[in-house]
C-alpha positions as CSV (number, residue, x, y, z in Angstrom):
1,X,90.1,117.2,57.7
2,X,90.7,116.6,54.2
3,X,93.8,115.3,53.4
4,X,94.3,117.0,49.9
5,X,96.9,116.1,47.0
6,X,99.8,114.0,48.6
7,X,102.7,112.6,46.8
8,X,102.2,111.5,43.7
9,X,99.1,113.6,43.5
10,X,96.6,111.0,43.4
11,X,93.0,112.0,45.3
12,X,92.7,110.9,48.4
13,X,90.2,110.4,51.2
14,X,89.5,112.4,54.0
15,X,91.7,111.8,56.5
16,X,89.5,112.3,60.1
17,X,90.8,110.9,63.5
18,X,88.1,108.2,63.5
19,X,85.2,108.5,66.1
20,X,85.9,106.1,68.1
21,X,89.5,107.6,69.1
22,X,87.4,110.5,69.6
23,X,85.1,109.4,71.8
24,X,87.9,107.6,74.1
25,X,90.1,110.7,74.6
26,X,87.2,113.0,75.3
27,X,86.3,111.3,78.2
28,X,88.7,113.6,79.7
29,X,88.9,117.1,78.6
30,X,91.5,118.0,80.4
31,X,94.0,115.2,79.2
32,X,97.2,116.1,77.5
33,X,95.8,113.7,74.5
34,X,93.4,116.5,73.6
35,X,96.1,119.4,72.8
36,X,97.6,115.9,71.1
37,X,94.0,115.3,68.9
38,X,94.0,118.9,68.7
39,X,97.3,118.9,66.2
40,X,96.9,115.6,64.6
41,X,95.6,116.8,61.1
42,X,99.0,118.6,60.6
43,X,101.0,116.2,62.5
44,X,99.3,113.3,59.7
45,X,100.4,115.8,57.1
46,X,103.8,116.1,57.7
47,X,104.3,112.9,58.6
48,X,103.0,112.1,54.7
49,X,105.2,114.3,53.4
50,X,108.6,113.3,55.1
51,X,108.1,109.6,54.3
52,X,106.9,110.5,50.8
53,X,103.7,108.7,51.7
54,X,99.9,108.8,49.5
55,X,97.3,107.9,51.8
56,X,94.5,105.8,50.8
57,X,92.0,106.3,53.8
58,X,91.6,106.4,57.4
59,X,91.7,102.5,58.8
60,X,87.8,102.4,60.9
61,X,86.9,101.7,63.4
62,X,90.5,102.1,65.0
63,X,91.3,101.3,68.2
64,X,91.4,103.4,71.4
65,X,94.6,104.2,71.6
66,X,95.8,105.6,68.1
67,X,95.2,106.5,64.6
68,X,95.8,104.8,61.8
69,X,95.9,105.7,57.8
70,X,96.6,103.3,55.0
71,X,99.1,104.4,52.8
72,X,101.2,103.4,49.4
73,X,105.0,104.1,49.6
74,X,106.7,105.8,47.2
75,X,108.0,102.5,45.7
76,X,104.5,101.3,45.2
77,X,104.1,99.1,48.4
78,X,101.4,99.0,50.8
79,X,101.7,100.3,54.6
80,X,100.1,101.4,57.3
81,X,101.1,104.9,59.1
82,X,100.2,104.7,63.1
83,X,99.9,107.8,65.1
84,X,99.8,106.0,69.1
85,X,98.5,108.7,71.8
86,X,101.9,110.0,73.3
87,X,102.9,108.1,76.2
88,X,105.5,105.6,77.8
89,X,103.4,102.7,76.2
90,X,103.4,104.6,72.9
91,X,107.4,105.0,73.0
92,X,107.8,101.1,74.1
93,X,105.3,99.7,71.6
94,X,108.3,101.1,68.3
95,X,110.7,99.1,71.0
96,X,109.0,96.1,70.9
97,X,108.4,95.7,67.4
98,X,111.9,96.4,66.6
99,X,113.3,93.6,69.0
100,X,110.8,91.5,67.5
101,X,111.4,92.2,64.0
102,X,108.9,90.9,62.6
103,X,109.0,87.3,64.0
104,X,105.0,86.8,65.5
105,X,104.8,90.6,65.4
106,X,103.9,93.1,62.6
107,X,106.7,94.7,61.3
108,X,108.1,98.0,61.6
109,X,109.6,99.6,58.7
110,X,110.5,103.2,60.0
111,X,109.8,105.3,63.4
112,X,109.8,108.8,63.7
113,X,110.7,110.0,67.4
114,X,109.4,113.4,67.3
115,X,105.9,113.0,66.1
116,X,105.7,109.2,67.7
117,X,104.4,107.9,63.9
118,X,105.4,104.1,63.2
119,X,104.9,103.2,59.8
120,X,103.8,99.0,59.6
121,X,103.8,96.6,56.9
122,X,100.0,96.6,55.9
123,X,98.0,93.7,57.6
124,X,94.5,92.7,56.6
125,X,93.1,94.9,59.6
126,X,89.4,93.1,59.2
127,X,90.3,89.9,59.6
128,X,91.6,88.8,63.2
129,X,91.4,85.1,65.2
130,X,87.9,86.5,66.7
131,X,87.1,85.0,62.6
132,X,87.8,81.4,63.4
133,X,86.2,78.9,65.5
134,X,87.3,79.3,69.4
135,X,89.4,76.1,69.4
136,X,91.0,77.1,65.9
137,X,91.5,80.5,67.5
138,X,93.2,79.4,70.7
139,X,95.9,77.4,68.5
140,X,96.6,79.9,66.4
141,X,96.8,82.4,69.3
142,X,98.6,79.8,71.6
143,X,101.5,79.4,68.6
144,X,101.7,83.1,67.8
145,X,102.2,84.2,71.5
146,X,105.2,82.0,72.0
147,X,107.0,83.9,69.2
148,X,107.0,86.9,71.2
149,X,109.0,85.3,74.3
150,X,112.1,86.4,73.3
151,X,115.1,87.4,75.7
152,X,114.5,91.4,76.1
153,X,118.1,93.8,75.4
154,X,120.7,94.4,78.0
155,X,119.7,98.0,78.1
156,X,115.5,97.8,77.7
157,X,113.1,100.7,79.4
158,X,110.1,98.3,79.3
159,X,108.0,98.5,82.6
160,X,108.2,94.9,84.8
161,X,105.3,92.7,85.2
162,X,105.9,93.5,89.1
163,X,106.0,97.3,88.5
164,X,103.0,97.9,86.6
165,X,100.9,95.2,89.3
166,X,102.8,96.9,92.3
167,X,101.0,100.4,90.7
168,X,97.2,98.2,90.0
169,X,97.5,96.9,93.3
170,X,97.4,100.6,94.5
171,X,94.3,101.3,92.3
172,X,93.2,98.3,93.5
173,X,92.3,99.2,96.9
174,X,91.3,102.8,96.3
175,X,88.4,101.2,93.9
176,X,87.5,98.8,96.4
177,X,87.1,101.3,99.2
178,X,85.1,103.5,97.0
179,X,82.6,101.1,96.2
180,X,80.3,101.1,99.4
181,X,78.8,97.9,99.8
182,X,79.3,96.4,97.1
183,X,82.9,96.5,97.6
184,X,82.7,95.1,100.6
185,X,81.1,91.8,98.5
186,X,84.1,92.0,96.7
187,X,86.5,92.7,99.4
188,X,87.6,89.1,99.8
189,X,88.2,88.2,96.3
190,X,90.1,91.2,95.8
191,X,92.3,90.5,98.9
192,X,92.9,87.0,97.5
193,X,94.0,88.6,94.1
194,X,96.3,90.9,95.8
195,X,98.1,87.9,98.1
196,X,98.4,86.1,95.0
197,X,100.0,88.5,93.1
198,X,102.5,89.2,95.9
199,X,103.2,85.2,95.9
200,X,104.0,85.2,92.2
201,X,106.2,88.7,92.0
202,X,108.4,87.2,95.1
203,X,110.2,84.3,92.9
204,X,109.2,84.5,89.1
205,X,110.5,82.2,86.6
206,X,112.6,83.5,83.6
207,X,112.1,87.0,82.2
208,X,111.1,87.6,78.8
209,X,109.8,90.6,76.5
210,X,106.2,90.3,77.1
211,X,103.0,91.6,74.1
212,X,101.1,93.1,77.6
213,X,98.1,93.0,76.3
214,X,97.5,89.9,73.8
215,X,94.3,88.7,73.3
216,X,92.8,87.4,69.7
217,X,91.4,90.6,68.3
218,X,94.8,91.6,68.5
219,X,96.4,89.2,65.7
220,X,95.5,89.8,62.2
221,X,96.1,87.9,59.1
222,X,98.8,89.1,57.0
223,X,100.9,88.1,53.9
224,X,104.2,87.2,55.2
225,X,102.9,85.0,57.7
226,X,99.3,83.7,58.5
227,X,98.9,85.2,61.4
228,X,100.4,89.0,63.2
229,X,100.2,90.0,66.6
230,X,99.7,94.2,66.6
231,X,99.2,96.8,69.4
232,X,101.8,95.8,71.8
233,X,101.7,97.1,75.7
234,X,104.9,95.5,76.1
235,X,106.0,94.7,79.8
236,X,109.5,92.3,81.0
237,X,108.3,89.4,83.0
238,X,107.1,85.6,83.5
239,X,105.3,84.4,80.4
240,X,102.0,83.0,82.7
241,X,101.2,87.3,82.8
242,X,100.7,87.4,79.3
243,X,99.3,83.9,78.5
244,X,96.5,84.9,81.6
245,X,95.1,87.7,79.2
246,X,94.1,85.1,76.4
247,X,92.5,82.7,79.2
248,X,90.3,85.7,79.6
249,X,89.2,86.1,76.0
250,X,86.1,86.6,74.8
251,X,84.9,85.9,78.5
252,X,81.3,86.9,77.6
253,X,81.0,84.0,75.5
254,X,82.0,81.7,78.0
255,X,80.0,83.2,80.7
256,X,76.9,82.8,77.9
257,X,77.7,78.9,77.6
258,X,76.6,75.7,79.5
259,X,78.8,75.3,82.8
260,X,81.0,78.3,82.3
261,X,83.5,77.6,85.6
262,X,84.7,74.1,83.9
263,X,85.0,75.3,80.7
264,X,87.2,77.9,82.2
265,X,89.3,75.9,83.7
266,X,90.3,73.5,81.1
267,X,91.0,76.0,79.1
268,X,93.3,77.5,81.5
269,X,95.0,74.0,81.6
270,X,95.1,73.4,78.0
271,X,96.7,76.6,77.4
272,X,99.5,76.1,80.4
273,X,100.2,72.4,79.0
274,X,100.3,73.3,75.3
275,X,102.5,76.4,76.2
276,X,104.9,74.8,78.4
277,X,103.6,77.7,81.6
278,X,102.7,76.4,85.2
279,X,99.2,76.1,85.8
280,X,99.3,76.9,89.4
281,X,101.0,80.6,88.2
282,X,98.8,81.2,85.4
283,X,96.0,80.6,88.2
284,X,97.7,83.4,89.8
285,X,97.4,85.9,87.4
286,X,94.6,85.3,85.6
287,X,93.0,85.6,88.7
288,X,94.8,88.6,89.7
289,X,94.0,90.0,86.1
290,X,90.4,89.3,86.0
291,X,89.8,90.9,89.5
292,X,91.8,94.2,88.4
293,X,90.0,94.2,84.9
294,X,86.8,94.2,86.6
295,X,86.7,96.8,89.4
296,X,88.6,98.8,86.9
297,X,85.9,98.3,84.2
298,X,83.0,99.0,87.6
299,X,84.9,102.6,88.0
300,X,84.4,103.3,84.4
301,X,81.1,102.9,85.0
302,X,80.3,99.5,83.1
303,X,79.3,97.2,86.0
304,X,77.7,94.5,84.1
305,X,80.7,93.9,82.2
306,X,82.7,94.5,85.6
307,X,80.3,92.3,87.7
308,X,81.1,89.5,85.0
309,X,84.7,89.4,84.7
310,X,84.8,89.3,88.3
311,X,82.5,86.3,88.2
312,X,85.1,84.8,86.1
313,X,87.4,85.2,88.7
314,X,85.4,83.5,91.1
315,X,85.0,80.1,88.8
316,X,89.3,79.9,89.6
């Protein structure tokens, strides 16, 4: 779609969905995203025109989960307009960022309920911690995450760590039933994950407001600070949930190194000791997450990727 004369009637770009969006949601044709995809060109439009908004170009690759255009403000600033796929996460992500306000977070400057758009201060999109040397990376992820453990309101709607794992846990079985023998291999370790989890949602330690889905890809560099977490999945529970994601970073790489299970291990330490988290619960959960993320990533129908992660989970 072209995007045609915009405020301040400079020439702009064409303003496309970018592929890979496009190639997520039509994995499902049926999907309520579609009739979503389907009115995005006009909903992009509008949304330019309310907020007095010139775009500059669509931001590529994008991510799964949303579209995103560059824009200048009418006061000359940089910005970026986000479009999430309607959803609960979608409505929770403009939540999060508010409470966070900016603090280890991108910031939001305005949210419009009815289309779902969130306009964000502009970040440098093509620069992330994947740029920087893994032990670099890890510090810089390590201090940003602890930003976002902050006490969530009185009166949140976020999901709960046990919730959303009470709900994978389901999923869980139904994948490992469907996979014929080879989820009878996997049977034990996925038992194991499941009586873990249920140790670690009977008695958790403090509840804070939680990123969901944190991991180093998802922190880019920015002007007002170094470094900006974006792309929230925001959850309410123990901080060893989140800070098990980013023990599972970049897991191909360790798999691809020299004695992968210790490496794995002491950087599951370092990360608990330098984050003030209890090894034995970030154990739990990174265990817990790297069996889910694995049969889940098997049913999609990438096994060597599944088959991997669940290797990881076997080096705990």
């Amino acid at each position: 779609m072209a995007a045609g004369p915009q405020p301040g009637g400079y020439p702009t770009a064409p303003l496309d969905p970018p592929q890979r969006l496009l190639n997520a949601l039509s994995k499902d044709p049926e999907s309520p995203a579609m009739a979503w995809l389907a009115d995005l060109p006009g909903t992009v439009r509008r949304q330019l025109d309310i907020w007095e908004l010139t775009p500059l170009r669509t931001q590529v690759p994008g991510g799964l989960h949303s579209m995103v255009v560059l824009v200048t403000q009418a006061d000359g600033s940089p910005a970026a307009l986000k479009f999430p796929v309607p959803g609960p996460d979608a409505e929770r992500e403009g939540a999060a960022l508010e409470r966070w306000d900016g603090w280890g977070a991108v910031r939001l400057l305005r949210a419009d309920p009815d289309s779902g758009a969130l306009l964000l201060e502009r970040l440098r999109g093509a620069v992330s911690l994947r740029s920087l040397p893994e032990a670099k990376a890890l510090l810089e992820a390590a201090g940003t995450l602890r930003r976002l453990w902050v006490e969530p309101a009185a009166d949140h709607s976020f999901r709960t760590v046990a919730d959303l794992t009470a709900h994978r846990v389901a999923l869980l079985r139904a994948a490992s039933a469907s996979a014929g023998p080879w989820g009878t291999q996997t049977g034990p370790l996925v038992d194991e994950a499941m009586r873990v989890r249920a140790e670690l949602v009977e008695s958790p330690p403090e509840l804070v407001l939680l990123h969901g889905d944190f991991r180093q890809g998802k922190v880019l560099s920015g002007e007002r600070a170094p470094w900006l977490t974006v792309g929230p999945r925001p959850l309410v529970g123990e901080r060893a949930y989140d800070l098990a994601r980013l023990v599972l970073d970049r897991f191909e790489d360790l798999a691809a190194g020299s004695g992968p299970a210790a490496v794995v291990r002491r950087r599951l330490a370092k990360l608990a000791d330098s984050l003030e988290v209890d090894r034995d619960r970030l154990h739990g959960w990174t265990l817990f997450r790297a069996v889910d993320a694995g049969l889940r990533q098997v049913v999609a129908g990438d096994r060597r990727r599944g088959e991997l992660l669940l290797e990881f989970a076997s080096w705990l």
